[in-house]
C-alpha positions as CSV (number, residue, x, y, z in Angstrom):
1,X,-30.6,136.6,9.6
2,X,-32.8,139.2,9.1
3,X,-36.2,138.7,11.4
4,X,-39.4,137.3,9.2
5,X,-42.4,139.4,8.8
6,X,-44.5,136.8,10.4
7,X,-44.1,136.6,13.8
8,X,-44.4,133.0,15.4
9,X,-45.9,134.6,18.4
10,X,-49.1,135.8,17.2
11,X,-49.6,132.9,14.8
12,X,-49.8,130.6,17.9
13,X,-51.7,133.0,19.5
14,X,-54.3,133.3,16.8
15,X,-54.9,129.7,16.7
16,X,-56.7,130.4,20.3
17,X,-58.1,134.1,19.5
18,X,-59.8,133.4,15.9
19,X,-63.4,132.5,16.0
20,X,-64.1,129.1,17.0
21,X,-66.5,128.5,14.3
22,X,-63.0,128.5,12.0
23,X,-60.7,126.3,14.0
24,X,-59.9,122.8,15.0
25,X,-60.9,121.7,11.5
26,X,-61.3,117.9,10.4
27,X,-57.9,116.4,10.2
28,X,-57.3,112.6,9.6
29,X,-55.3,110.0,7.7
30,X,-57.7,109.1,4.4
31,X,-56.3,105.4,4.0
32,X,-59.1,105.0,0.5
33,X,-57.4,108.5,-0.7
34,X,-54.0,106.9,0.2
35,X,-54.6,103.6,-1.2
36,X,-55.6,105.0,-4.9
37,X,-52.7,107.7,-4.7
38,X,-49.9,105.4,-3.6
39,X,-49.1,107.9,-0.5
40,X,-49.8,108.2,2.8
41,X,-51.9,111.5,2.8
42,X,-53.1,113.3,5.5
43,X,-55.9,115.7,4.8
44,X,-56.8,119.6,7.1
45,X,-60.0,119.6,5.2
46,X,-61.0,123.2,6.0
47,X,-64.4,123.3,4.1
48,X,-66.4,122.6,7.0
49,X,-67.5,126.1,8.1
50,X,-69.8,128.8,7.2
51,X,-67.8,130.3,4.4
52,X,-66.6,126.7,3.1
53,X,-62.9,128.0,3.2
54,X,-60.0,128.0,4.9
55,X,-60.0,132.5,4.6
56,X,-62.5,132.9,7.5
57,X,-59.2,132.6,10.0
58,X,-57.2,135.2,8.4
59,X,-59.8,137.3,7.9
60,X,-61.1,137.1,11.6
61,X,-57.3,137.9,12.9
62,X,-57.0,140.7,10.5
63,X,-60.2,142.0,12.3
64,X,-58.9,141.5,15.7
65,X,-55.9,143.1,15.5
66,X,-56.5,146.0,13.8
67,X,-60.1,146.8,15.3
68,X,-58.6,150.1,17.2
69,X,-56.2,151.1,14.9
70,X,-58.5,150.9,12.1
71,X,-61.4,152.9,14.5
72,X,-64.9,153.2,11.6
73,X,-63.3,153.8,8.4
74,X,-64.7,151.6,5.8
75,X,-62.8,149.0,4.8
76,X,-62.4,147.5,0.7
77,X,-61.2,144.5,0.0
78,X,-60.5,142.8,-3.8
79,X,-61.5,139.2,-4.2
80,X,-62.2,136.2,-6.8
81,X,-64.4,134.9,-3.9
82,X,-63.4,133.1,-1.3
83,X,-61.3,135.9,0.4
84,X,-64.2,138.6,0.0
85,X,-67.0,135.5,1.6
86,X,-64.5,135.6,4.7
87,X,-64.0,139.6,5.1
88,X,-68.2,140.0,4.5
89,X,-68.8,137.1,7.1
90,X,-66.1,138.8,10.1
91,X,-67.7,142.7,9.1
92,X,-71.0,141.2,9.2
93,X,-70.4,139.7,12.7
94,X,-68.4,142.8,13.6
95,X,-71.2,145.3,12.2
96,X,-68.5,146.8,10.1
97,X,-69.4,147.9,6.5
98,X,-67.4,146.4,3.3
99,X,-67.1,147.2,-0.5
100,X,-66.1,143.9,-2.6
101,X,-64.6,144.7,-5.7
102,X,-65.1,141.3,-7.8
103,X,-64.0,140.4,-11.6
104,X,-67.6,140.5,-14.1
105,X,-66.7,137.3,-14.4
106,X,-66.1,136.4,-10.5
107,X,-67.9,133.0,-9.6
108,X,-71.4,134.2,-9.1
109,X,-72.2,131.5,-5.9
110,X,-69.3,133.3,-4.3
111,X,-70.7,136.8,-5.1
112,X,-74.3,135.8,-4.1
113,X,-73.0,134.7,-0.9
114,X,-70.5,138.1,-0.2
115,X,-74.1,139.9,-1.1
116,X,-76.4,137.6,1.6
117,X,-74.0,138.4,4.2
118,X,-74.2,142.1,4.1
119,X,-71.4,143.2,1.6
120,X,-72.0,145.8,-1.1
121,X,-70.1,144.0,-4.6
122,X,-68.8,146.0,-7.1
123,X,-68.2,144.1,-10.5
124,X,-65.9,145.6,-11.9
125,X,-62.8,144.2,-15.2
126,X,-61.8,141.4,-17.0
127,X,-59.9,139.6,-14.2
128,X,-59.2,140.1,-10.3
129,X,-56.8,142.2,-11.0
130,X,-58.3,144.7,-13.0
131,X,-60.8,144.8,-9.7
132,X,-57.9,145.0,-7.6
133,X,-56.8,148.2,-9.3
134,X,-60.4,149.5,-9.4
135,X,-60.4,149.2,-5.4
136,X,-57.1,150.6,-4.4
137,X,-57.9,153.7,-6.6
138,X,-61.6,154.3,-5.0
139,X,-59.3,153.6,-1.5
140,X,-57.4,156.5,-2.5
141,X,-60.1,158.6,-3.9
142,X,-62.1,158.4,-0.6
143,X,-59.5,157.3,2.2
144,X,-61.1,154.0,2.7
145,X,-58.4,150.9,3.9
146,X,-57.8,148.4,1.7
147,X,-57.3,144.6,2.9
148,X,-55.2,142.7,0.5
149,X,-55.1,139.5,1.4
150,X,-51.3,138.3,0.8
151,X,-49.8,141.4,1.8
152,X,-52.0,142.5,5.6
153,X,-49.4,140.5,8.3
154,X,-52.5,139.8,10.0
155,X,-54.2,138.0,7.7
156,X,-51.3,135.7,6.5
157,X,-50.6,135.0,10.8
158,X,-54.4,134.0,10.7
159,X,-53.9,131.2,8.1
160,X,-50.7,129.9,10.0
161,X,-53.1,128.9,12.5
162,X,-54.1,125.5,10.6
163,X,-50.1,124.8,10.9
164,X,-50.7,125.3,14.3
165,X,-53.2,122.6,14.9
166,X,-52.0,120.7,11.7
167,X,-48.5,120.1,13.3
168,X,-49.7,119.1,16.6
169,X,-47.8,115.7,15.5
170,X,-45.3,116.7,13.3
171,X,-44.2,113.5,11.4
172,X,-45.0,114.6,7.5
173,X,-42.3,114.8,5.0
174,X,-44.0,117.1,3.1
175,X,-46.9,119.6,3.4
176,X,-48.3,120.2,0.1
177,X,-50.1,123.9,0.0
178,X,-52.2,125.5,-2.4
179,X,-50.1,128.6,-3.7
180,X,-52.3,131.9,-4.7
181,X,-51.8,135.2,-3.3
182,X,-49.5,133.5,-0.3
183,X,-51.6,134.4,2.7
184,X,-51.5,130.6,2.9
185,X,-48.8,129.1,2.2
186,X,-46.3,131.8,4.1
187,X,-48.2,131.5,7.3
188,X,-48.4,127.7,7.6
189,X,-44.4,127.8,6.5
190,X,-43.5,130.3,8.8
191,X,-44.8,127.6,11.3
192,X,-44.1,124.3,10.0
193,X,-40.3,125.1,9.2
194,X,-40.8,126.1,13.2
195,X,-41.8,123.2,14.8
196,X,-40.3,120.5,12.1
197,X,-37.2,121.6,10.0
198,X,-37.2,118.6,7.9
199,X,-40.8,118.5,7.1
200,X,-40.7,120.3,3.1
201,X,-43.1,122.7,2.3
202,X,-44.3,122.8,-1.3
203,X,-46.8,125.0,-2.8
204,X,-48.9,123.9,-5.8
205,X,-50.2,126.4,-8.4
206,X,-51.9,125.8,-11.8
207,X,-49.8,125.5,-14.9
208,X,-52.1,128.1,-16.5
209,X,-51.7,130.4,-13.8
210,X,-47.7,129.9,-12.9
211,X,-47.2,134.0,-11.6
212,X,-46.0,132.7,-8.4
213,X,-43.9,129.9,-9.6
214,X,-42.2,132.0,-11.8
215,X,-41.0,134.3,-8.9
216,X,-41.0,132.4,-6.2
217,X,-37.8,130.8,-8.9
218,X,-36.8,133.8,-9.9
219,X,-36.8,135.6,-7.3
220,X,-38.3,138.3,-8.3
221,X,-41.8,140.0,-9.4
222,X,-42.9,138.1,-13.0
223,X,-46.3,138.7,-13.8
224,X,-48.1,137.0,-16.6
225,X,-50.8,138.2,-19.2
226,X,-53.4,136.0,-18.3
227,X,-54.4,133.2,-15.5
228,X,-56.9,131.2,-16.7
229,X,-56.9,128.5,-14.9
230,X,-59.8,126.7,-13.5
231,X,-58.9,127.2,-10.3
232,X,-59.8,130.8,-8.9
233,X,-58.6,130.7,-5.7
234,X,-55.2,130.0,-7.6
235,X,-54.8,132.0,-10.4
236,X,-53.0,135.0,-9.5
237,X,-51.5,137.2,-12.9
238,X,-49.7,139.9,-10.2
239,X,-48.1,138.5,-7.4
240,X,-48.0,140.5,-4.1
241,X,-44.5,140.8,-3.7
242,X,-44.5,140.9,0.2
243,X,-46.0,137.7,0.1
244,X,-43.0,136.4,-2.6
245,X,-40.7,137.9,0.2
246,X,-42.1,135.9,2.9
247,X,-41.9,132.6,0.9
248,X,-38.4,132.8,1.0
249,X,-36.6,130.7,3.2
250,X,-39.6,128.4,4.4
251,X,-40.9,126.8,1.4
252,X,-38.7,124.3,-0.1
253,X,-40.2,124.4,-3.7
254,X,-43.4,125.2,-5.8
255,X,-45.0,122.4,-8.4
256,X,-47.7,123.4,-11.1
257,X,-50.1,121.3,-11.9
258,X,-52.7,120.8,-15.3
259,X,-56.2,121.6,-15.2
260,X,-56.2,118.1,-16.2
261,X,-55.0,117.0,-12.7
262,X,-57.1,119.3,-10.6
263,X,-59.9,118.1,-12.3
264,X,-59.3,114.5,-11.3
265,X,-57.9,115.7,-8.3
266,X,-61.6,116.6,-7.6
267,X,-63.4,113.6,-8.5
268,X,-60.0,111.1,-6.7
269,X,-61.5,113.3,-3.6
270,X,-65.0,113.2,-3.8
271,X,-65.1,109.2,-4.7
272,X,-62.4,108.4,-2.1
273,X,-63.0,110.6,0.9
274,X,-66.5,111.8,0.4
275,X,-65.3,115.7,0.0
276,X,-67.1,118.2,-2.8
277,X,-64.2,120.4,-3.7
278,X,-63.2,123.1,-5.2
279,X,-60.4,123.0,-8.3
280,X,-57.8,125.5,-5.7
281,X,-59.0,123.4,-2.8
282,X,-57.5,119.7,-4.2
283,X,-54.3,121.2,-5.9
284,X,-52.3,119.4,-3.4
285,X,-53.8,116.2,-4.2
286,X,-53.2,117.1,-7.6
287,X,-49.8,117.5,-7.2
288,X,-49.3,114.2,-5.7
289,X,-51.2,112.3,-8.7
290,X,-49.0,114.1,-11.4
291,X,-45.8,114.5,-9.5
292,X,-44.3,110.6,-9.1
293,X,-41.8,112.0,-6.2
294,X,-44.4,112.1,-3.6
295,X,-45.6,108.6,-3.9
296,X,-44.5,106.7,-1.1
297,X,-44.4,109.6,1.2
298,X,-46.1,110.9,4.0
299,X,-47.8,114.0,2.9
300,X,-50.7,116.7,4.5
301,X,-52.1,118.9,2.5
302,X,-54.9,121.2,3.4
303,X,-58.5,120.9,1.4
304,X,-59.2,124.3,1.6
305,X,-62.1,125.1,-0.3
306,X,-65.4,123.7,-1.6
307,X,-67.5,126.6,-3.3
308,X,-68.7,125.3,-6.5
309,X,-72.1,125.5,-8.3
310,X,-74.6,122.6,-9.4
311,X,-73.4,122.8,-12.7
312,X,-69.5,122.5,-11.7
313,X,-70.7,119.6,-9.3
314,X,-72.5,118.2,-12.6
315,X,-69.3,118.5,-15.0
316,X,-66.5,117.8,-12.6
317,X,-67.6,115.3,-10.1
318,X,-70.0,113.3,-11.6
């Protein structure tokens, strides 16, 4: 079997090297959640941080390990938000410049915040990916390095780290993980399938945004005209193919889910455990309410981010 991408190695050692303000997130056994989904359900909530995502930890290992090889050059990065909050809070610490290329449309909490800690945001297209495009090309016209979050090793190895501390006890039959670009998902995998062979790994992606899905069946590279879904963190139109690559072999299945679902999903969360949510952060609860399989089971998923407005708080939670 050919050696995976992501080596087991530096995902355990990046569970110790990643700033501390990122790890050993809230984990814990939600028996109200449980009770109204009809599964046992474990929640990694990783909202609990500076950034209110779960990114901060790939970002910081992307950071450390490529600090010398990198040396001053500037560094780009595309994002619908969270990705870009996590790379403008580790260059801020690290006094490193950054150029965010965002969507015109890109959440604007999420772009307020990238601009507070220091980053310089360029809105620019329709969509992420149109922004995506627009930063690769000023990468090439200028020889800056662009991060891609799915696709830098570093970065996905970072986000293994909450399988590290998530599998401490590894009793689950399923782990259900939010499925975007894959940073995610192939890094807690890579682990998980590790430590616990029998314990599934399922990704959840919106229904309106099913990119990933589609290849991750396929496999191979189906992109989609649109992705409008709800659920920015989620809605990928162009998967990375490295991170469709990775996927294979360590995750058991992808589900998609309605924007119906992930908006109960969000107000299940917030009236059961207490958690303000985002629409990508709850898609494994989501899952769980529209797919009857997992009732009954033990299940973790990771509640992996919370950046929403007042008036998304007002129309989703209340």
């Amino acid at each position: 079997m050919t050696e995976h991408r992501l080596s087991l190695d530096n995902i355990e050692r990046s569970a110790h090297e990643i700033d501390p303000v990122f790890t050993r997130s809230p984990q814990f056994n939600c028996e109200p959640l449980s009770g109204a989904l009809g599964a046992e359900v474990m929640l990694k909530v990783e909202t609990i941080n500076p950034i209110r995502s779960f990114k901060g930890r790939g970002a910081d290992f992307f950071m450390h390990e490529t600090k010398v090889v990198l040396g001053g050059r500037q560094l780009v990065c595309a994002t619908a938000g969270n990705f870009g909050q996590a790379m403008a809070y580790v260059c801020q610490s690290n006094q490193r410049p950054l150029i965010i290329f965002c969507s015109v449309h890109a959440n604007p909490l999420k772009v307020d915040r990238m601009r507070a800690m220091g980053a310089q945001i360029r809105l620019v297209g329709e969509n992420f990916d149109a922004a995506k495009e627009a930063a690769k090309a000023f990468c090439v016209e200028t020889g800056a390095h662009f991060v891609e979050d799915g696709r830098d090793i570093a970065i996905s190895e970072g986000a293994g780290s909450i399988a590290v501390e998530m599998m401490a006890q590894p009793d689950f039959e399923a782990v259900l993980i939010p499925l975007g670009n894959g940073a995610l998902i192939t890094g807690m995998a890579r682990w998980i399938k590790h430590v616990s062979p029998s314990t599934r790994v399922i990704g959840v992606s919106s229904a309106l945004a099913d990119a990933m899905h589609a290849s991750f069946t396929t496999g191979s590279i189906v992109e989609r005209p649109s992705a409008d879904t709800i659920a920015d963190g989620i809605a990928v139109r162009t998967p990375v193919p490295e991170a469709v690559i990775d996927m294979q072999g360590i995750v058991d299945d992808v589900l998609l889910v309605s924007e119906a679902s992930l908006k109960n999903a969000m107000k299940v969360v917030f009236d059961h455990a207490g958690l303000v949510t985002e629409p990508a952060g709850v898609a494994g609860i989501a899952a769980i309410m529209e797919h009857e399989a997992l009732r009954g089971q033990h299940v973790a998923t990771v509640i992996c981010g919370s950046n929403i407005n007042a008036d998304q708080i007002n129309m989703w939670l209340r």
